[in-house]
Structure formats: C-alpha cells, structure tokens
C-alpha positions as CSV (number, residue, x, y, z in Angstrom):
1,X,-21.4,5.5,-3.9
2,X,-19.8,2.7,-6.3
3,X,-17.9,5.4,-8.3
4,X,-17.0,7.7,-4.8
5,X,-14.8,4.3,-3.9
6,X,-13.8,3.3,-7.7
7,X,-12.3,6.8,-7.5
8,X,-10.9,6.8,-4.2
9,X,-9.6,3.3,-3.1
10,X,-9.4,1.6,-6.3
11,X,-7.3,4.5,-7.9
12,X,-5.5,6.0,-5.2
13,X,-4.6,2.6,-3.2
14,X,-3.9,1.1,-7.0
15,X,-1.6,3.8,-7.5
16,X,-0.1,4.4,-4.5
17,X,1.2,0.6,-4.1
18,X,1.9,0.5,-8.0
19,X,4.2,3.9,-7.7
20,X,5.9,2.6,-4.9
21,X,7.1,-1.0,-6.9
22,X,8.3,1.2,-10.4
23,X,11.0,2.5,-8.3
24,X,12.9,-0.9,-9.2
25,X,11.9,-0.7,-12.7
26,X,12.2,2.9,-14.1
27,X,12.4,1.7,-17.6
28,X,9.1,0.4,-17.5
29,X,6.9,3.5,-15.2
30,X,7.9,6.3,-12.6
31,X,7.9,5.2,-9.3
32,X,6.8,6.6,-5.9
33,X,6.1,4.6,-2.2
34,X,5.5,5.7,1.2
35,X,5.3,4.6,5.0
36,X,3.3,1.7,7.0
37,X,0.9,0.7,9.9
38,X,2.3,-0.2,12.7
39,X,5.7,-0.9,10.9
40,X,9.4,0.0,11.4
41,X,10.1,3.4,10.6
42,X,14.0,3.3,10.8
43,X,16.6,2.8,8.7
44,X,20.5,2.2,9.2
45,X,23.0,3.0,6.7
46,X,22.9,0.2,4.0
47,X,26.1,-1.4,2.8
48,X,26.9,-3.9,-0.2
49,X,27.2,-7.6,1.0
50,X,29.7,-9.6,-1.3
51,X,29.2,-13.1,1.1
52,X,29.2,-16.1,-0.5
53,X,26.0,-16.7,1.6
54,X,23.9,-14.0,-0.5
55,X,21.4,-14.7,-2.7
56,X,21.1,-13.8,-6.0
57,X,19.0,-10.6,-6.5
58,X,16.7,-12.5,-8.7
59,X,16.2,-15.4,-6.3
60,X,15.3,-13.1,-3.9
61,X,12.7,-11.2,-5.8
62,X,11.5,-14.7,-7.0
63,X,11.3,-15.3,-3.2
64,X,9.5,-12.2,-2.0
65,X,7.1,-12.0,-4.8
66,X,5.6,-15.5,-4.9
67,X,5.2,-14.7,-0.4
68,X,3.5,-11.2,-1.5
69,X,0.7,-13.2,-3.9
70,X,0.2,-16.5,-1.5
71,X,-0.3,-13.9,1.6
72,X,-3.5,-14.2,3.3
73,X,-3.2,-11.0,4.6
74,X,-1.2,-7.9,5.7
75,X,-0.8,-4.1,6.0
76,X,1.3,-1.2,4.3
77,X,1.2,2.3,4.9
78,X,3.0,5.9,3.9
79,X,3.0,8.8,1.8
80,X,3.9,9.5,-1.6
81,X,4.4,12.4,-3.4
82,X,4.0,13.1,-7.3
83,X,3.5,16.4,-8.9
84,X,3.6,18.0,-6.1
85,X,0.7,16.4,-4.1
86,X,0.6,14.3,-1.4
87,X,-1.2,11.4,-1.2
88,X,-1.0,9.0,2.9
89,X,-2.1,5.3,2.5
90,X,-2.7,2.8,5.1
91,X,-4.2,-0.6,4.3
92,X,-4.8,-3.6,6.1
93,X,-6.6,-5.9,4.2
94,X,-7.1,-9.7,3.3
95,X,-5.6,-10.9,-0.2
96,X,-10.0,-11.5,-1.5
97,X,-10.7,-7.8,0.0
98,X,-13.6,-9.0,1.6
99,X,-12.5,-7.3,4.6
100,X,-10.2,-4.0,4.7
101,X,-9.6,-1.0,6.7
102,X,-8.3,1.3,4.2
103,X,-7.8,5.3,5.4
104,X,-6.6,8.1,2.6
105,X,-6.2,11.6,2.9
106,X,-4.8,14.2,0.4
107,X,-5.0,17.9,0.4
108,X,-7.7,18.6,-2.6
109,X,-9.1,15.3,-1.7
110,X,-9.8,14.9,2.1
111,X,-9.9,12.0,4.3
112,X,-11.8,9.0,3.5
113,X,-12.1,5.7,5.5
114,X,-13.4,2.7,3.9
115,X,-14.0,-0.8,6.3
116,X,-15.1,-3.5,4.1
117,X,-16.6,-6.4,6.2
118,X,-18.8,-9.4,6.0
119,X,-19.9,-8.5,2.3
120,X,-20.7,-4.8,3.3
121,X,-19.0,-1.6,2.7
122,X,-18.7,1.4,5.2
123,X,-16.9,4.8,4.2
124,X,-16.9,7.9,6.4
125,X,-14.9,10.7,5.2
126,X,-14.8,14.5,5.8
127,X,-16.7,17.4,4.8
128,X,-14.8,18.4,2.2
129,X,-14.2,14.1,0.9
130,X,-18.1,14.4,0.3
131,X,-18.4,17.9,-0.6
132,X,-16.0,16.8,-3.8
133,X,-18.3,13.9,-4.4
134,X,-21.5,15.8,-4.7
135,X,-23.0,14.0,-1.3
136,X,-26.6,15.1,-0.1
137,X,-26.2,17.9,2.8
138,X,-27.0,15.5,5.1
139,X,-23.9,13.5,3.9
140,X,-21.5,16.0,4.2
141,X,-22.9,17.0,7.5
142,X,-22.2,13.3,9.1
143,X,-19.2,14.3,10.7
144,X,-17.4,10.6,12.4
145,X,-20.4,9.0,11.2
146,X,-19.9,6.2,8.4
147,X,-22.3,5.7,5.0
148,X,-23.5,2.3,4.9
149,X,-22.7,1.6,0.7
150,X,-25.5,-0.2,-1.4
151,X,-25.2,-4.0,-1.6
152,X,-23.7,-3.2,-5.1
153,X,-20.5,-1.5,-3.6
154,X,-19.8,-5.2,-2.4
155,X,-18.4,-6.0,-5.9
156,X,-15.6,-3.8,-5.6
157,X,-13.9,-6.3,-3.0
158,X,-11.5,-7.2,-5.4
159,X,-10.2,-3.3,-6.3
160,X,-8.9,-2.9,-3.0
161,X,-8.0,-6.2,-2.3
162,X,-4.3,-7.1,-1.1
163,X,-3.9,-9.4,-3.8
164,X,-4.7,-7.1,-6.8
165,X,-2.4,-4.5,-4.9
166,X,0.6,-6.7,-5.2
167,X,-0.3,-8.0,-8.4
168,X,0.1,-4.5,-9.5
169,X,2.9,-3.3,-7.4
170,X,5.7,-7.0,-8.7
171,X,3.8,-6.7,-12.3
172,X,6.5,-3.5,-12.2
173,X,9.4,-4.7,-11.0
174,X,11.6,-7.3,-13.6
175,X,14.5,-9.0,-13.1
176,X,16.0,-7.2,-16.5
177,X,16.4,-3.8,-14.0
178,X,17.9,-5.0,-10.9
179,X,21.4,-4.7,-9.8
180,X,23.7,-7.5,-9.3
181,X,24.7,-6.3,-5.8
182,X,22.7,-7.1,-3.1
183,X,23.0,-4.9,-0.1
184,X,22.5,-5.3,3.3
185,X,20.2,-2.9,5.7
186,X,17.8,-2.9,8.6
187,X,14.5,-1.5,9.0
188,X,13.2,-1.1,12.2
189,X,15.8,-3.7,13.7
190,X,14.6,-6.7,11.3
191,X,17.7,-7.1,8.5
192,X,16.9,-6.9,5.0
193,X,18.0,-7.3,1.7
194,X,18.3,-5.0,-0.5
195,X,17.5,-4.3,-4.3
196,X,17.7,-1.6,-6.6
197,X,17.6,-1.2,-10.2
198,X,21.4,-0.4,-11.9
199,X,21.4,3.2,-11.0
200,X,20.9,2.9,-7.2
201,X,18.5,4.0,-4.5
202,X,17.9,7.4,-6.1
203,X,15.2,5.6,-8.4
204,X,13.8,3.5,-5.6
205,X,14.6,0.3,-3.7
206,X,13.0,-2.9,-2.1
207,X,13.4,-3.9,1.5
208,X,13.3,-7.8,1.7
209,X,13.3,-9.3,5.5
210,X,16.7,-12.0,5.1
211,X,14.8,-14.3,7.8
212,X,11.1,-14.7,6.3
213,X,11.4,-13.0,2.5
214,X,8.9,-10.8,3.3
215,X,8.5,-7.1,1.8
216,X,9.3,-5.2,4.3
217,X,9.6,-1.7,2.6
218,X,9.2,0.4,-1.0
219,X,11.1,3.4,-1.2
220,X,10.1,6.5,-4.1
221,X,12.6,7.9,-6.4
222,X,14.2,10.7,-5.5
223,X,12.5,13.0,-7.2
224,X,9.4,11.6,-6.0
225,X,9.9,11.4,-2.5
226,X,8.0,8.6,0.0
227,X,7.8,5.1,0.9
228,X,5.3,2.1,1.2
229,X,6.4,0.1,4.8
230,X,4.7,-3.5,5.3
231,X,3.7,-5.4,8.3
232,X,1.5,-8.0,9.8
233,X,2.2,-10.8,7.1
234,X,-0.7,-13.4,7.0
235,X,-1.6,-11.9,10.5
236,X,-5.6,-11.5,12.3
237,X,-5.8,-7.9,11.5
238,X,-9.2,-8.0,13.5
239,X,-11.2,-5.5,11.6
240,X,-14.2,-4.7,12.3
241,X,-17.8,-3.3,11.2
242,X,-18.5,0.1,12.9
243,X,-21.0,0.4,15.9
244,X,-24.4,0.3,14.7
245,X,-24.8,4.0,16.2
246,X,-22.0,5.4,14.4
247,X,-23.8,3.8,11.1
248,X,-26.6,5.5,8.1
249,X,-27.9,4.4,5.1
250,X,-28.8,6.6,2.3
C-alpha cells in the first residue's frame, strides 16, 4: 500500500504541479499544468500593461511565491498532457498533508482517491487502479469502497502535502526567465497579472490575483497542452474521513 501511493500521489501530484510551474522556466525543465476545483475556468484576452502602477515581474513572483509557501491550505486542479497521455489532478490539501483529498485518473492508470485525515490514509480507486497494483481479488472487487492504508502509509503526509507541491512547482520558476512585460488578464472575473518567460505564453504562463498575490492559474506549453487553476487560499476545505460503512482493512 505504501508504494501504490508513493507511485500514484507522490509521483503523479509531484509531477503534475512541478510540469505546470517549468512553463515559466523552459531553460531549466519542460513544462505542463492543468485546471482546478471549484476555480475560474475563463479567461479574457490578455494585454500588456505599461502603468506606472505595475509591478515589477520579479516583485510579483517574489510576492506570490513567499504567499504559495506561508499558505495553510488550498486546492488546484486540471489536466496535463505529456507524451501523449493525460493525466486530471485535483488536490485540496493542508501545507503539513496531514489532511488531503487528492483524486487522479489517467487512461493506463485509472482513478484513484486518496483522503488523508487525522493521521490515517484512505484510497479507493477502480478496478483497473488495483488491478495495475497487483491488489487481492477482494481489492479489486471493492467497487466505491475505500482501503483503510496501514499506520505506515501515515508517513507519506509530507509527499502530497501542499507545501512540498509548491516547493516543487517555484523551485522551477527563476527570475533569470521571465519577461520584463507584465500583462494584464482575468480569470474567472478576478484580474491577474501576468508572467511569462521571454518567448511568451506558448511556453507557459503564471496567473497572479493583482488584489491578494495569490496563484491563481499555470498554463502548459504549447506543445504540451493543460493548466493547473488554484482556489480556496488558507481556506476550511472540510475534508473528511469516509463513513465507516464505505471503509475495509486488509
């Protein structure tokens, strides 16, 4: 059970998010990003903002940044795309990862659902999630029903924690990449700033929120398609264990 989620949320969640932030730093690792929970899903046609009011694109990845680390909590979800597979993401999660609702679903993987909550670990996934894990019968056979992990599996907090997600995800993105011009755009109705690396949107962009400095949105390269969008900033995301009755143990 400790390697089904090293191999699944660790990896895919690690990669997803980490994807998603290269696209504004293509000299240092290809990038790729996807959509999010309960987030804005539209976008108006961007424009570049010469005011004397804007910031510099380094203040406000300085700004954005140091809010992503010191969040408490918050959600992101999407799609990306890389070699020609698909992977969707949606995470809430707390910045520890001592509790997280994290679903995944890709086409030679299947769906998993992990809840990590009150220093347990729950993960239901489909028949052909535990089939590719090598899962007793009875395993494969749960159907809605969620796998209670071993007390061991509780050490993994920290591999799909929101912290070590955004760690990864601004650990790609320097200063040394980003164009000078900051442009304007809204997403979902909330206006955002704008950065890119020298060559434009084609190799990915970040969505910064003008009022709080929150990420609001990674977008993929163009030839790797997708986007990571990000809500509910240091917000209750009330997750919760599953009913007992929808519960085993191996």
């Amino acid at each position: 059970m400790t390697t089904t989620i090293r191999r699944t949320v660790a990896l895919a969640g690690a990669l997803a998010i980490t994807l998603a932030a290269a696209g504004c730093a293509k000299d240092e690792a290809p990038a790729a990003s996807s959509g999010s929970t309960a987030a804005p899903t539209s976008t108006s046609a961007s424009s570049t903002t010469t005011e004397a009011s804007t910031p510099k694109a380094s203040d406000i990845l300085g700004k954005v940044k140091a809010n992503a680390l010191a969040a408490k909590s918050a959600a992101f979800e999407g799609e990306i795309e890389q070699g020609g597979e698909k992977l969707k993401i949606a995470f809430k999660g707390t910045a520890d990862g001592k509790t997280s609702d994290v679903h995944l679903e890709q086409a030679d993987m299947g769906k998993i659902h992990l809840i990590a909550v009150d220093g347990q670990v729950y993960l239901q996934g489909d028949e052909k999630f535990w089939k590719g894990q090598g899962a007793p019968e009875s395993v494969q056979k749960a159907g809605d029903k969620f796998v209670k992990a071993p007390s061991s599996a509780g050490s993994l907090a920290d591999q799909v924690s929101l912290k070590s997600f955004m760690n990864q995800a601004f650990g790609s993105v320097g200063n040394s990449d980003l164009d000078g011009k900051v442009r304007s755009e809204a997403v979902g109705g909330v206006d955002c700033w704008v950065l890119t690396d020298k060559s434009g949107k084609d190799n990915g962009a970040l969505y910064v929120a003008k009022d709080s400095m929150q990420l609001m949105r990674f977008s993929m390269t163009k030839e790797s398609p997708g986007q990571l969008t990000f809500s509910q900033w240091n917000e209750d995301l009330a997750i919760t264990a599953p009913p007992v009755d929808q519960i085993i143990t191996l």
